[in-house]
C-alpha positions in Angstrom: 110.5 100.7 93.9 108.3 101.6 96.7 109.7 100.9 100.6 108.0 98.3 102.7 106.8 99.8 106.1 106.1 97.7 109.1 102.3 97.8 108.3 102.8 96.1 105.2 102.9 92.4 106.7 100.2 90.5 107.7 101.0 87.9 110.4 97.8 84.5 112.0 98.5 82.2 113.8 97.2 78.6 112.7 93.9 77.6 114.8 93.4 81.5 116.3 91.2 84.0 113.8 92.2 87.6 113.4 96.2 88.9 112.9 98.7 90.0 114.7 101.8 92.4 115.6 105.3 90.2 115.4 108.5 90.9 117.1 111.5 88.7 117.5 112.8 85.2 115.2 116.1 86.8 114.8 118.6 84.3 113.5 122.1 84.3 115.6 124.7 81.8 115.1 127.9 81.5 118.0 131.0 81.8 116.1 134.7 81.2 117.4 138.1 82.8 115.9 140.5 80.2 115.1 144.0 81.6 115.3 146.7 79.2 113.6 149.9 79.7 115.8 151.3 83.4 115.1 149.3 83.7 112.2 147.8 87.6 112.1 144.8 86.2 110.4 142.4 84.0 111.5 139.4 81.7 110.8 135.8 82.3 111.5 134.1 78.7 112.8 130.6 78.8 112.6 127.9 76.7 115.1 124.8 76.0 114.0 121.9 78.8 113.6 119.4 79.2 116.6 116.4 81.9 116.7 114.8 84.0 118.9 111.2 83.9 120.5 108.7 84.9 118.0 106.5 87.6 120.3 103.1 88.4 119.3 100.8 91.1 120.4 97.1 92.6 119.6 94.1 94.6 121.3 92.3 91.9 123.0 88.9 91.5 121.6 85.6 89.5 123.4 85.5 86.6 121.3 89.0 85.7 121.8 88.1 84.1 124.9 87.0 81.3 122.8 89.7 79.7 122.3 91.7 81.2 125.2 90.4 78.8 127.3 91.4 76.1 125.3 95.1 77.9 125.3 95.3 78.6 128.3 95.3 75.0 129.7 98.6 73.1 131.6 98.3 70.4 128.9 98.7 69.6 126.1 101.5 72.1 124.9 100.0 74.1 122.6 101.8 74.5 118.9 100.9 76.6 115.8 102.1 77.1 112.2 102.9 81.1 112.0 102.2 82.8 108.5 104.0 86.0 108.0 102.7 87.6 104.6 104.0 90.4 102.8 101.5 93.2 101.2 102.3 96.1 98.9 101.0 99.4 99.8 97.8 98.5 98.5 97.1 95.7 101.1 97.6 93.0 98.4 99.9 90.0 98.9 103.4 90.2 97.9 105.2 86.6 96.8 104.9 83.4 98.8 104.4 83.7 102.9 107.0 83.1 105.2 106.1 80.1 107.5 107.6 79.8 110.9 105.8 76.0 111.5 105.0 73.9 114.5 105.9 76.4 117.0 105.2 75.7 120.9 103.6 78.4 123.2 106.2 78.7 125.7 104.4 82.5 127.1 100.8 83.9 126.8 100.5 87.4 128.7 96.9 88.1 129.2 96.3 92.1 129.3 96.6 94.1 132.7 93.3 96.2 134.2 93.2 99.2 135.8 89.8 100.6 136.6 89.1 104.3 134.4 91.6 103.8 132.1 91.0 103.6 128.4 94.4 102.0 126.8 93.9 99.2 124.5 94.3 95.8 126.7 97.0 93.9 124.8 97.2 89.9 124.2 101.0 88.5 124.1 101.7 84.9 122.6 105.4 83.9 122.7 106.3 81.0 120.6 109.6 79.2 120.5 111.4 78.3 116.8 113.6 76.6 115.2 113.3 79.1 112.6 111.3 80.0 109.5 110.6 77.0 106.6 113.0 77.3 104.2 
């Protein structure tokens, strides 16, 4: 069985065209040890599950200030259904997308400029979740 490398996903946002890079919606519960008086072993309580900020990045391209405009605006807050697919090695899809849905912007990074240099500009959206559809 073939390895899956971090190329191998394919990650849109709902309303944006192209794909993206994806960091981040790592799931992290708080947990407490519950010693019973004396006793040498003790019980694990579990809190509920909470997730990270999903952090996405690409090369800025022209046309994406189409609807950056639209994003970058106070109001309303901005939410999107994010679509993680997996592909084999051949670039074809692999069982049923993950789905991170109605995630709000809560950062957009617009690329830094410095005058002669040729590094790729890079977009950031950071969206807050409540985790991946189950």
């Amino acid at each position: 069985m073939p390895k899956t490398t971090q190329g191998q996903y394919r990650v849109t946002v709902q309303g944006i065209p192209g794909t993206w890079n994806k960091s981040g919606g790592q799931m992290e519960r708080s947990h407490e040890n519950d010693f019973d008086g004396g006793s040498q072993v003790y019980d694990i309580l579990m809190g509920l599950p909470t997730y990270s900020n999903l952090t996405l990045t690409r090369t800025k391209k022209t046309e994406d200030e189409a609807w950056l405009r639209q994003w970058r605006k106070r109001s309303p807050v901005r939410r999107a259904n994010i679509t993680v697919q997996e592909l084999d090695e051949n670039g074809d899809r692999v069982g049923k997308p993950q789905s991170w849905p109605d995630c709000p912007l809560v950062g957009l990074n617009e690329p830094d400029s410095e005058g002669g240099s040729s590094s790729a500009a890079t977009l950031t959206l950071v969206f807050g979740t409540t985790g991946p559809a189950v």
